[in-house]
N, C-alpha and C positions, 0 to 999 in steps of 0.2 A: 504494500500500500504506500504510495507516493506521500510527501508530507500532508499536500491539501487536502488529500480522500481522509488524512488521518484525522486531519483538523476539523474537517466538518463532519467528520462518525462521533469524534469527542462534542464537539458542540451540540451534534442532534443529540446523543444520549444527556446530555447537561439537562435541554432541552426537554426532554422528555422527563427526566426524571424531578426538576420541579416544577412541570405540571402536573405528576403526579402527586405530590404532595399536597395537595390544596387540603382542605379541610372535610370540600365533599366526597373528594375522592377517597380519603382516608376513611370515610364512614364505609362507602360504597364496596370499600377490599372486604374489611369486615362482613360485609353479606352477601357479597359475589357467591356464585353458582355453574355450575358447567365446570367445564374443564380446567378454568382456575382453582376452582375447588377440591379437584382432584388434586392436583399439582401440592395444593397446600395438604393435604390429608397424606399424601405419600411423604412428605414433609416431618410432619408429625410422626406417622411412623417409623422414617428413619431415626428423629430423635428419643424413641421411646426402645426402638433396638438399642442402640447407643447406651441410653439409661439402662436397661436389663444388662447389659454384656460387662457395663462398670460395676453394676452390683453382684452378680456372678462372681465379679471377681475377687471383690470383700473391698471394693472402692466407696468412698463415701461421696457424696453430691450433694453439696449444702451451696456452690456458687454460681454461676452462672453469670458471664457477660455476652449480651445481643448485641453484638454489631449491625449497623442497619434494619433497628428496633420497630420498624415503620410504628405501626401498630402495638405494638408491645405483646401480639399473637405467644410467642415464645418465653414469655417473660409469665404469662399468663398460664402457659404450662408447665412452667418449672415452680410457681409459687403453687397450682395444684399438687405438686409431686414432693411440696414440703422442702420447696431449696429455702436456704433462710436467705444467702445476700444475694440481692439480686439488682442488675447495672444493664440500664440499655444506654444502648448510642448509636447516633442519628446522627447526620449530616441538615438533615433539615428541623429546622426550630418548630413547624405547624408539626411534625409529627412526633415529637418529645412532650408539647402542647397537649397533643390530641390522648396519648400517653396517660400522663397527669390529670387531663380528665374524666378518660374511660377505666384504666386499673382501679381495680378495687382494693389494692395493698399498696402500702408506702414502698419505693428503689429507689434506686440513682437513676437518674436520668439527666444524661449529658450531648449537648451539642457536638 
């Protein structure tokens, strides 16, 4: 990829990804259907493999950080599963926002 192709692939994803972040978008991921929702439920299960294989092993799981927390989906799974500290982070300020207003447990939550 030539520098320019590269510069406008980073710019449309830039592009893309704070239009994704809007506030209605961020409700809207939350209740998505079809094959997103797929995508997010294969998601889950891989982290719930994950979780079993560490505890199998006599691993303990009390922390958790979400990189690119949109939603705080994750974060929301692992306080079901009894993590005590738990840290998302976001690149976007509406979705740490949106975070803070939908989790039902106190995190860190960082820009």
């Amino acid at each position: 990829m030539d520098r320019r192709n590269e510069e406008e692939s980073l710019a449309s994803a830039e592009f893309a990804a704070q239009s994704f972040y809007d506030w209605g978008r961020l409700a809207l991921y939350e209740r998505v259907t079809g094959p997103a929702e797929r995508v997010k439920q294969r998601e889950l299960a891989v982290m719930n493999e994950v979780l079993r294989q560490r505890i199998d092993r006599g691993l303990r799981c009390e922390n958790m950080i979400d990189v690119g927390t949109c939603t705080g989906r994750y974060l929301r799974w692992a306080y079901d599963r009894g993590f005590i500290r738990l840290c998302g982070i976001d690149h976007s300020a509406d979705a740490i926002v949106y975070c803070r207003m939908n989790l039902p447990f106190s995190c860190d939550l960082r820009v």
